[in-house]
N, C-alpha and C positions, 0 to 999 in steps of 0.2 A: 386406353387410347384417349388420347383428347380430344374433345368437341371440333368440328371442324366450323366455325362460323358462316361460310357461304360453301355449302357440297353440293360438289358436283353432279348434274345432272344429265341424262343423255337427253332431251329435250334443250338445255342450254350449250352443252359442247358438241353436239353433231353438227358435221357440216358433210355437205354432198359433194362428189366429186362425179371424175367423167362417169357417163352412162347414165348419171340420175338428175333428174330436174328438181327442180327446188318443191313441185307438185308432192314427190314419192319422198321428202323429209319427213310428213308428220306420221306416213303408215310405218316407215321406217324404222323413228322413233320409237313409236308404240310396239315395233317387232322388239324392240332393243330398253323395253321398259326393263325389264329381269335387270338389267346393269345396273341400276339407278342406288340398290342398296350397297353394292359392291364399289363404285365411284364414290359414296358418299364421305366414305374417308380421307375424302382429298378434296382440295380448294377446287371451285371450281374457274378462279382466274386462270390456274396453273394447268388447267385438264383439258386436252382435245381430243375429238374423234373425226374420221374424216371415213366413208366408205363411198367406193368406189365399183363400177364394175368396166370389164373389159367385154367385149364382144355380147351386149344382152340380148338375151333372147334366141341367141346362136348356138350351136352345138359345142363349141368349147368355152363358154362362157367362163371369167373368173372374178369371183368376187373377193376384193381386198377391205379390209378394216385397219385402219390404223389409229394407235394413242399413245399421246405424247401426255407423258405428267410431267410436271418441274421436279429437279433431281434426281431421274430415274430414266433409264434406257427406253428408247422408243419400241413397240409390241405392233408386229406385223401379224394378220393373220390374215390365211385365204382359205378359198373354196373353189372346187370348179363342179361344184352340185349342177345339174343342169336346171332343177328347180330353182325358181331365183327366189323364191319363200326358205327352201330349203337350205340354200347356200350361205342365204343370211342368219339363219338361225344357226348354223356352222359356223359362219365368224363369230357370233357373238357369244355361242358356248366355250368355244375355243381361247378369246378373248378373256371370259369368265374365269377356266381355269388360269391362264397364265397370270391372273392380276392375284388369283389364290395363291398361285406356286410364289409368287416375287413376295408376297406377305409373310408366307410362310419361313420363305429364306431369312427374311429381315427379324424376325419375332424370335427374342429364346422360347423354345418348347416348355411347357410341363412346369413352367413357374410363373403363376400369375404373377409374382412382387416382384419377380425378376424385370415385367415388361413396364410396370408402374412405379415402380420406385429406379432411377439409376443407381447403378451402382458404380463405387468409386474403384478405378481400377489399380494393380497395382498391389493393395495392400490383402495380406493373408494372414491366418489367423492363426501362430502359432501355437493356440492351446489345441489344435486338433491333430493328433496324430493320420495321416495319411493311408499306411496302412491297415489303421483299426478300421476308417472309415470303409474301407474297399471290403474287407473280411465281415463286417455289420450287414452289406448290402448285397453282398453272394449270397 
């Protein structure tokens, strides 16, 4: 994977929405440090995060997390923990695995040279026969 030159950080892309004051960004952040290695692989001009909550402190309370990267699907996640420690730390594990699963999607499995080197598509190697290959690896 290549160096990302300015990574993103949940300190530089969080931003607060309804329910939170600009006060409850820095404890926030600090809830949501654990992202910081998982962001890193992405610019951080290109990366937002924005959470939110609905009814705080109330008995249906819901907390939403959202992020936006450049070229890639917007990642919604909620909670309705009643604990607002708890609910947050819900979005942002939940948060955690979905930016795993989306990596995972994009990345060939099981060949490091496959994700480091391109390869050119298209062309096949006629000296290997196909079937010997499959009967080699049963």
């Amino acid at each position: 994977m290549s160096a990302v030159a300015n990574p993103a950080t949940v300190a530089e892309c969080l931003r607060v929405g309804a329910g939170f004051s600009q006060g409850d960004r820095n404890w926030i952040a600090e809830q949501f440090a654990t992202l910081d290695a998982r962001l890193a692989g992405f610019h951080a001009d290109a990366t937002e995060l924005e959470v939110s909550v609905k009814d705080r402190e109330a008995r249906g309370q819901k907390v939403t997390l959202e992020c936006w990267i450049a070229g890639r699907q917007k990642i919604v996640t909620t909670s309705a923990e009643e604990d607002l420690h708890a609910a947050l730390n819900d979005v942002r594990d939940d948060l955690r695995r979905r930016l795993n699963d989306a990596k995972t999607r994009q990345e060939p499995r099981h060949n490091k040279h496959l994700r480091d080197i391109p390869q050119p598509q298209g062309e096949v190697d006629e000296s290997v026969d196909p079937t010997r290959a499959d009967a080699e690896t049963a």
